[in-house]
C-alpha positions as CSV (number, residue, x, y, z in Angstrom):
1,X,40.2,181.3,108.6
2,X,43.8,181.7,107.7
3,X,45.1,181.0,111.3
4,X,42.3,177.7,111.4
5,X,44.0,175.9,108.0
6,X,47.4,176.6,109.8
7,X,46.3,174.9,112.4
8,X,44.6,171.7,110.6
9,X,47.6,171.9,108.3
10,X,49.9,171.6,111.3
11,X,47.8,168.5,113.0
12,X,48.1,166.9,109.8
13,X,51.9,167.2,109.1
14,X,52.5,165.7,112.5
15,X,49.9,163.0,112.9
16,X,50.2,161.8,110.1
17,X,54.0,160.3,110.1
18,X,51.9,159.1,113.5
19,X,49.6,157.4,112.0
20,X,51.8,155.7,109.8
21,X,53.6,154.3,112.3
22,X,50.8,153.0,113.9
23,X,49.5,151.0,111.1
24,X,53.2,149.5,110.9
25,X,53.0,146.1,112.3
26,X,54.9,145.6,114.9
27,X,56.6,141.7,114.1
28,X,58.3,141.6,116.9
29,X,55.4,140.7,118.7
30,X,54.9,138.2,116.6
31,X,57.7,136.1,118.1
32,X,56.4,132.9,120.2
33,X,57.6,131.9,123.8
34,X,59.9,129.3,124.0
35,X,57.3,127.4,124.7
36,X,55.0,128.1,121.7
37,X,58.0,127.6,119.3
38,X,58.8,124.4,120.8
39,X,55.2,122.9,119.8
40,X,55.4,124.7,116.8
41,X,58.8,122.9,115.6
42,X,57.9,119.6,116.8
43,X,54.2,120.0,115.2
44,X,56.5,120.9,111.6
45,X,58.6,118.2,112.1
46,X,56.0,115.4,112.5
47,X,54.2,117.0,109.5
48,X,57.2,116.9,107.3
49,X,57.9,113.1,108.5
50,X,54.1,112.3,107.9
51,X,53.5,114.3,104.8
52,X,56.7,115.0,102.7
53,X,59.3,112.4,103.6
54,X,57.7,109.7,101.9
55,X,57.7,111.5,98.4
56,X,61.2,112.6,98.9
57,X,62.5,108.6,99.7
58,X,59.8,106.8,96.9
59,X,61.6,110.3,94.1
60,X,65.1,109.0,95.7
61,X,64.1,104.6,95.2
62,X,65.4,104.5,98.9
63,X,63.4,102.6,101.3
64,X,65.6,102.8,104.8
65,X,67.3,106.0,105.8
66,X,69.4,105.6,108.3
67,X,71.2,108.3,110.4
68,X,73.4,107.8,113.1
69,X,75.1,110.4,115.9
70,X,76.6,110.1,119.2
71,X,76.4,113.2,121.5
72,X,77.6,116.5,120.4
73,X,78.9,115.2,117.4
74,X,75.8,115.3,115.9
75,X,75.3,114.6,111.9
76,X,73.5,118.1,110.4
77,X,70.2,116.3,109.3
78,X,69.9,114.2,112.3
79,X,69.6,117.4,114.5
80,X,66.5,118.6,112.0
81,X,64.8,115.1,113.5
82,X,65.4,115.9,117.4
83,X,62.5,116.6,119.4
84,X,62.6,120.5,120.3
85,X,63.2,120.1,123.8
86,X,66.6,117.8,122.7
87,X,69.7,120.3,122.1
88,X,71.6,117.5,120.7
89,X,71.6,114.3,120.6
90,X,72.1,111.5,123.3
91,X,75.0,108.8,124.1
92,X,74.7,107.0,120.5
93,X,71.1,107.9,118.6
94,X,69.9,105.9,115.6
95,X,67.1,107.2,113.7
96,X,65.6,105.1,110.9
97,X,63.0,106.0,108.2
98,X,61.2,103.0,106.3
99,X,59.2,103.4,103.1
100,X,56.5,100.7,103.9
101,X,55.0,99.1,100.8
102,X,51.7,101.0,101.5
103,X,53.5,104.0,100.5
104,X,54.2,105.3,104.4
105,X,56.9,105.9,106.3
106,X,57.4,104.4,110.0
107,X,59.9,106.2,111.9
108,X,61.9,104.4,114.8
109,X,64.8,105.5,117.5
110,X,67.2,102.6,118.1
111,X,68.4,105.0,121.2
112,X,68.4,104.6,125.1
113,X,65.7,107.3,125.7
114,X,62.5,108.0,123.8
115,X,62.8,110.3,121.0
116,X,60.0,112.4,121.1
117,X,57.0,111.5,119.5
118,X,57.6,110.8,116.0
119,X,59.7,108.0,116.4
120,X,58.6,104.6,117.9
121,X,61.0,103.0,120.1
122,X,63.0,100.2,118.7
123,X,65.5,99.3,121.3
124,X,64.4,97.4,124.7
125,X,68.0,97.4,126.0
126,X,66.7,94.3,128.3
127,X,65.9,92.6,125.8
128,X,68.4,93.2,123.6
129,X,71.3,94.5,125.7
130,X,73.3,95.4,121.9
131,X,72.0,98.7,120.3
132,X,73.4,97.7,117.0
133,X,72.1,94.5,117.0
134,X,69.0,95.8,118.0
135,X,69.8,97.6,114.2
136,X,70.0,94.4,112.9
137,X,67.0,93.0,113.7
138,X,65.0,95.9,112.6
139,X,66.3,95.7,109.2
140,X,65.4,91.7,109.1
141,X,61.6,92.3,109.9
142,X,61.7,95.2,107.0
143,X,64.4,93.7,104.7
144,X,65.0,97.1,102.9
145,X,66.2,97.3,99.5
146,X,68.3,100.1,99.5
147,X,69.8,101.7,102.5
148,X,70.9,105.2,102.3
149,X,73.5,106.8,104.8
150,X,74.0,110.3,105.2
151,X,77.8,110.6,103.1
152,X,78.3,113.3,99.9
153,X,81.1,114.7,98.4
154,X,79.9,117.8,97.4
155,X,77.4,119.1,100.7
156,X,78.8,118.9,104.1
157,X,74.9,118.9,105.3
158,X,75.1,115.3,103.5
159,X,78.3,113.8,104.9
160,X,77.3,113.6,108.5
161,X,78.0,109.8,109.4
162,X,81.6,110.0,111.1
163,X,84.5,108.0,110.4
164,X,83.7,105.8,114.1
165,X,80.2,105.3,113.8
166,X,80.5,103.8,109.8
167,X,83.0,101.3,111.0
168,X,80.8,100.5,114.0
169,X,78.0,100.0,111.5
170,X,79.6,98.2,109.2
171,X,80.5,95.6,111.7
172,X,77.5,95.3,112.8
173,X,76.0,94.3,109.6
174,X,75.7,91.4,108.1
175,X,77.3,91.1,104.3
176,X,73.5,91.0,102.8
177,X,72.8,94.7,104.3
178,X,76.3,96.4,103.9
179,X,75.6,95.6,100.1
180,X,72.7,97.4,100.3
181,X,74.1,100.9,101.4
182,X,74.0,103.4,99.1
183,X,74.7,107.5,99.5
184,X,71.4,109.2,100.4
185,X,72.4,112.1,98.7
186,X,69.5,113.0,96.9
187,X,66.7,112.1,99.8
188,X,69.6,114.2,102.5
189,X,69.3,117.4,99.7
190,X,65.6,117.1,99.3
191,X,64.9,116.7,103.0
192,X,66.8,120.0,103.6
193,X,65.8,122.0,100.6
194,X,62.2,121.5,100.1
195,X,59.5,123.7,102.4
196,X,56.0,123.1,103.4
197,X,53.2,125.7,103.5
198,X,53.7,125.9,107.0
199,X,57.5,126.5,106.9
200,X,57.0,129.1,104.5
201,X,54.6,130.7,106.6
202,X,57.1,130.7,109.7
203,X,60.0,132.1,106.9
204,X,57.7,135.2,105.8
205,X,57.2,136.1,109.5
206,X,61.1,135.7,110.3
207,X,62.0,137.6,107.4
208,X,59.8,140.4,108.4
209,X,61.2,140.4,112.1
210,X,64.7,140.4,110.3
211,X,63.6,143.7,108.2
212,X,62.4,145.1,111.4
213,X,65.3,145.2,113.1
214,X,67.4,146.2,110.4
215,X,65.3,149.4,110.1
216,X,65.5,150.0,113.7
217,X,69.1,149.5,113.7
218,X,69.5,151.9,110.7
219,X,67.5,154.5,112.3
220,X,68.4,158.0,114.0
221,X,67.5,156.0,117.4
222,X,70.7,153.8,117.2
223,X,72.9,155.8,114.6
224,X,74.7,159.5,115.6
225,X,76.6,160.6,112.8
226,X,79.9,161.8,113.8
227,X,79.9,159.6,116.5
228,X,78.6,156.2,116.1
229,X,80.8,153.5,114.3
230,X,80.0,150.4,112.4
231,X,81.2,148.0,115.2
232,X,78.9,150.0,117.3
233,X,75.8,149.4,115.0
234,X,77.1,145.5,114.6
235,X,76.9,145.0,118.3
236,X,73.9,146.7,118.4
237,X,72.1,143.9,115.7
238,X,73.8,141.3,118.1
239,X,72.4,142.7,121.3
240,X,69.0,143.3,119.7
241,X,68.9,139.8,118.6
242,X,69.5,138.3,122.0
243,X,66.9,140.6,124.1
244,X,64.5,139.3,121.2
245,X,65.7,135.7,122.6
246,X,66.4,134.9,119.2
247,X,70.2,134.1,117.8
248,X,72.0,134.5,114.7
249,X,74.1,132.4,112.4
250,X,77.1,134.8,111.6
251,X,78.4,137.7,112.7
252,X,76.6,140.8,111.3
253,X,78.8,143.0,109.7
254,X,78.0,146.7,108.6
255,X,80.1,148.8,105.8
256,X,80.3,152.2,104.4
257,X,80.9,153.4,100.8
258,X,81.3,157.5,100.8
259,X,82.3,160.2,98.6
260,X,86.6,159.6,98.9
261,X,89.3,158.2,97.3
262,X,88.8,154.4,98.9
263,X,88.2,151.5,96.0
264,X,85.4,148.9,96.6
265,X,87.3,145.5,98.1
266,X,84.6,142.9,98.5
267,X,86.5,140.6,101.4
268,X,86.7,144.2,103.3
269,X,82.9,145.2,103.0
270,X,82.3,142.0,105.1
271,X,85.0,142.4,107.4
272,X,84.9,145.7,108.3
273,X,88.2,146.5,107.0
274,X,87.7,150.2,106.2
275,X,90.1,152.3,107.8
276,X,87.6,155.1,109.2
277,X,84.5,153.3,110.6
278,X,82.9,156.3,112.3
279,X,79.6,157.1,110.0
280,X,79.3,160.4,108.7
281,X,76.2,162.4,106.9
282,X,76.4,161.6,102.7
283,X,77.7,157.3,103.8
284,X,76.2,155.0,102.2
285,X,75.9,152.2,104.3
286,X,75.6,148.2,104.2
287,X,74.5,145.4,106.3
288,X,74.9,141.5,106.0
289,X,72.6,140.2,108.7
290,X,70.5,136.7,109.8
291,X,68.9,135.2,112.6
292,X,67.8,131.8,113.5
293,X,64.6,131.4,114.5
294,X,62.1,127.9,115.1
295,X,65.1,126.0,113.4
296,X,65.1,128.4,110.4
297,X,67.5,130.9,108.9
298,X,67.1,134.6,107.1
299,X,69.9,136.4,105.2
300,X,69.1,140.0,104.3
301,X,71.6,142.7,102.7
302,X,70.3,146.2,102.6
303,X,71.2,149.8,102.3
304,X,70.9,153.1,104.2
305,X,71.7,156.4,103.4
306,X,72.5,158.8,106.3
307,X,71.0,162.6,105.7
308,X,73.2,165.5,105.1
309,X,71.6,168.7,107.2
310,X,69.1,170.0,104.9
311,X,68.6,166.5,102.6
312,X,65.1,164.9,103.3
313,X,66.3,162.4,100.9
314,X,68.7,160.5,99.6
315,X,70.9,161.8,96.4
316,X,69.0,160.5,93.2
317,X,72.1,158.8,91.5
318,X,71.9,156.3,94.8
319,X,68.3,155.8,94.3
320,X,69.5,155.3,90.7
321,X,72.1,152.5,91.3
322,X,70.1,150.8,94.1
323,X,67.3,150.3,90.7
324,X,70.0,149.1,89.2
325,X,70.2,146.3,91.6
326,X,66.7,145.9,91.6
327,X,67.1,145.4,87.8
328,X,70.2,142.8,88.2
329,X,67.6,140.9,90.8
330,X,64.3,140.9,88.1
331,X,67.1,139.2,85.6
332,X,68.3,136.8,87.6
333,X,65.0,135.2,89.8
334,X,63.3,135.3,85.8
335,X,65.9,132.9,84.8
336,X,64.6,129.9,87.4
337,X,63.2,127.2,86.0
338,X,62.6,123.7,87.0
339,X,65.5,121.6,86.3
340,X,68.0,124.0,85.0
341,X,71.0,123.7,87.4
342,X,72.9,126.8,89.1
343,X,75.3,127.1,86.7
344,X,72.9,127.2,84.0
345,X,70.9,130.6,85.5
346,X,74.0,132.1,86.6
347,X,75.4,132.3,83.1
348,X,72.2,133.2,81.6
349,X,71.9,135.4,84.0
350,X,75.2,137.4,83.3
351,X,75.0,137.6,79.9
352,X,71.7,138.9,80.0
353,X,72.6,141.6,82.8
354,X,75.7,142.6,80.9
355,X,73.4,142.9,77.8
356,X,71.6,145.3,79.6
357,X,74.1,147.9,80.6
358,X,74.8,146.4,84.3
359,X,77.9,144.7,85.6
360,X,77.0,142.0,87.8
361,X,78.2,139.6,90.2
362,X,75.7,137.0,91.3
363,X,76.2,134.6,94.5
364,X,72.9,133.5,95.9
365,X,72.7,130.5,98.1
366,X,69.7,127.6,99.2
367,X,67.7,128.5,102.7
368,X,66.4,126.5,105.2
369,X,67.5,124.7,107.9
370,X,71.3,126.2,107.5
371,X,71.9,130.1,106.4
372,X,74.0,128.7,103.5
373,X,71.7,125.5,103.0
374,X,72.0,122.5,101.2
375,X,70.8,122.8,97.5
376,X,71.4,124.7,94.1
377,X,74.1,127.1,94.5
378,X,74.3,129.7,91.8
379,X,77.5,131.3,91.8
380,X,79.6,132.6,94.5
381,X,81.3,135.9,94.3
382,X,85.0,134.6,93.8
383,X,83.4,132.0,91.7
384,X,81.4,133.7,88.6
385,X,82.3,130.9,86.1
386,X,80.2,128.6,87.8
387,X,80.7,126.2,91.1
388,X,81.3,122.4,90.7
389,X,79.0,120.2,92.5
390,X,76.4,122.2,94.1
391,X,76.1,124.4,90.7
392,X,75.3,121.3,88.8
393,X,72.4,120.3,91.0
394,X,69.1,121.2,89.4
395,X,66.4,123.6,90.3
396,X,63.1,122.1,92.4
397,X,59.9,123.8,92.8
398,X,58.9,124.9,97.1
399,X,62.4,125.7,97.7
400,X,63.7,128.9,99.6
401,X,67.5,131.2,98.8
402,X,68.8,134.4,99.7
403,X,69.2,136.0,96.0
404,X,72.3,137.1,97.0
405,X,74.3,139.7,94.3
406,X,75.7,143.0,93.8
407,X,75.7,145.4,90.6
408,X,78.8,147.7,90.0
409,X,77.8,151.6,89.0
410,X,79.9,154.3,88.3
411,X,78.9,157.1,90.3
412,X,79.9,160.4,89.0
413,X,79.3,162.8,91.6
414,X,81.7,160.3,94.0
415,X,84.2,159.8,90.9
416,X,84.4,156.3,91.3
417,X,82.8,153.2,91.0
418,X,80.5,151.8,93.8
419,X,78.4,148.2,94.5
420,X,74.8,147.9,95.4
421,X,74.8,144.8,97.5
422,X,71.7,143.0,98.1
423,X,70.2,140.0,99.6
424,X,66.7,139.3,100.1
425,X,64.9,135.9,101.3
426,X,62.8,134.4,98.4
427,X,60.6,131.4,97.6
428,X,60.8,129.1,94.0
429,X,57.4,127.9,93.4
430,X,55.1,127.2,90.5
431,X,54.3,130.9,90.7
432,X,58.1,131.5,90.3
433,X,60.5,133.7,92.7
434,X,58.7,135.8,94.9
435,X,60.3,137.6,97.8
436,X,59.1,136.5,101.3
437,X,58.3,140.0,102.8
438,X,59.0,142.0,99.6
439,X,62.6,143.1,99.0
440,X,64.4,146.9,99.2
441,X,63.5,149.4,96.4
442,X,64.4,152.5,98.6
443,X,67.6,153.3,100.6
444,X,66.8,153.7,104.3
445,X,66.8,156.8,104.9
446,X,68.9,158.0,108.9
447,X,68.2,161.8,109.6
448,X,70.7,164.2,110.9
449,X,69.0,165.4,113.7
């Protein structure tokens, strides 16, 4: 009997990690053909034109949007337009949006070659051999009000009509329409920063592909202590990304923090500037990594632990300081609310953290369409006071971020002073902040074996 509930006891200690790793789902999988995402991002696109852009252009009182880019100098919110099968754009593209009085918007391409199937064609070059003139007479039959071109001081998504292309405008116009030009700031912002249920659908998949292969790459498959170094684990994420045919939009970079003599230096945790890169058992490790996927972005900080021989887990004053950072995150995404700007919730957010024991430095970021997107920035780490501009734009409700921040501990056994960095991808609705596929509450753990 003895030797039977051995036995069982032995089937169950091995199948059972087994098991578990069957149930996980597998998200890579998940990820569509070039094909499939094609129709998938067109099918998005024509939603978002049909569905949210005239809301965004009746909140902004602008009722022509124009954008205008010649080939591979393309304007940032034009390319979020472009049919999927278009890489950039071609010879000189115009895109306008029109708010009809019915509450609609009509789309048209003033452009040699049809632009997918959103936009109607509004240039018959044999007709009208001129494309700009071709402009013209567009805006005669709709006579818009107020005409808003893509220029902004404060977001460089927002500024993307060039120097060449504004003076070849504004000759083309006549006095009546150049008076009517106005900075479409606030539609360009909204257009980038708001979501739809579908998007947010696609950004909780992407994020959980993300999380995959950060726990693959900060595994004992990719990881030897002793022998693999960070740059080997970075090249790794990059490699990884690209036999996924997917791509990222920065460089990963991967850290360590250990028990020596080494102070924290923020601009050297993200450029690999620690002196001895090889990972060892007892490292605390770091990664800064996002990929690019059906025209959206991810950004995801996390933390492994790699196993000393005999540790099945990690020490419990790391588990300790990565709750801290949990903690610094509960304080901050609690402070979003409608209309309070960046700057607001980042001070708030401070004070209250520092209240509560923790020393925090808070520098979280918009998501969308561009890994640092267009929208309410709230803080940057060299900037805890506050930013200008961005800082002072207020919250809106369906918008995504990376809650980007770190918490500074003290860890005794180490005898020095440590930061929990984190960044997990996060959606702003009516619900509040909730995390797109969860966020990190336990180290990774790599084994020594």
């Amino acid at each position: 009997m003895k030797f039977r509930v051995t036995i069982v006891f032995l089937i169950i200690v091995i199948v059972q990690p087994l098991f578990q790793v069957a149930l996980a789902k597998d998200y890579y999988s998940s990820i569509l053909s070039m094909r499939e995402r094609a129709a998938v991002i067109d099918q998005v696109t024509e939603e978002r034109v049909k569905s949210l852009l005239p809301l965004l252009m009746q909140r902004s009182n602008i009722d022509m949007w124009l954008m205008i880019s010649r080939e591979y100098n393309e304007d940032p919110i034009l390319k979020t337009f472009l049919p999927a099968t278009w890489v950039s754009a071609r010879r000189t593209t115009i895109l306008a949006a029109i708010l009809t009085p019915s509450g609609t918007v009509k789309a048209f391409a003033i452009a040699p070659y049809k632009v997918g199937n959103v936009f109607e064609r509004a240039w018959d070059k044999k007709k009208q051999p001129n494309q700009w003139q071709a402009l013209v007479e567009l805006m005669e039959q709709y006579q818009p009000k107020r005409i808003g071109i893509n220029q902004s001081k404060t977001w460089a998504h927002a500024d993307g009509l060039v120097a060449t292309d504004q003076q070849n405008l504004m000759a083309a116009l006549p006095e009546k329409f150049k008076s009517r030009l106005v900075s479409s700031e606030p539609l360009a912002i909204n257009w980038l920063e708001i979501r739809t249920p579908k998007e947010v659908e696609l950004m909780k998949n992407m994020t959980a592909i993300a999380h995959q292969i950060i726990a693959e790459g900060f595994s004992s498959k990719i990881v030897k202590p002793g022998i693999t170094t960070t740059e080997d684990v970075v090249w790794w994420f990059r490699e990884k990304v690209r036999e996924l045919k997917l791509t990222t939009w920065f460089h990963p970079s991967v850290s360590i923090q250990r028990n020596d003599n080494v102070k924290f230096d923020h601009e050297d945790s993200f450029t690999n500037g620690y002196g001895d890169n090889v990972i060892r058992e007892g490292d605390l490790l770091h990664v800064d990594f996002g990929i690019t996927y059906l025209r959206l972005n991810t950004d995801t900080q996390q933390h492994a632990y790699v196993l000393k021989k005999g540790e099945t887990k990690a020490p419990a004053y790391l588990e300790k300081a990565l709750a801290k950072g949990n903690q610094l995150q509960d304080v901050f995404t609690n402070n979003f609310k409608v209309g309070r700007t960046g700057n607001e919730v980042l001070k708030m957010s401070r004070e209250r953290a520092i209240e509560h024991g923790l020393k925090p430095s808070i520098y979280t970021h918009p998501l969308g369409y561009h890994g640092h997107a267009a929208g309410t920035t709230l803080g940057m780490w060299d900037s805890q006071g506050g930013v200008p501009g961005s800082g002072d734009y207020p919250l809106h409700l369906n918008t995504a971020y990376s809650i980007e921040l770190n918490n500074a501990i003290e860890i005794e056994a180490w005898g020095k002073e440590i930061r929990i960095m984190l960044e997990e991808d996060a959606f702003f609705d009516d619900s509040g902040v909730w995390y797109l596929d969860g966020r990190q509450e336990e180290l990774l753990l790599i084994g020594n074996e």
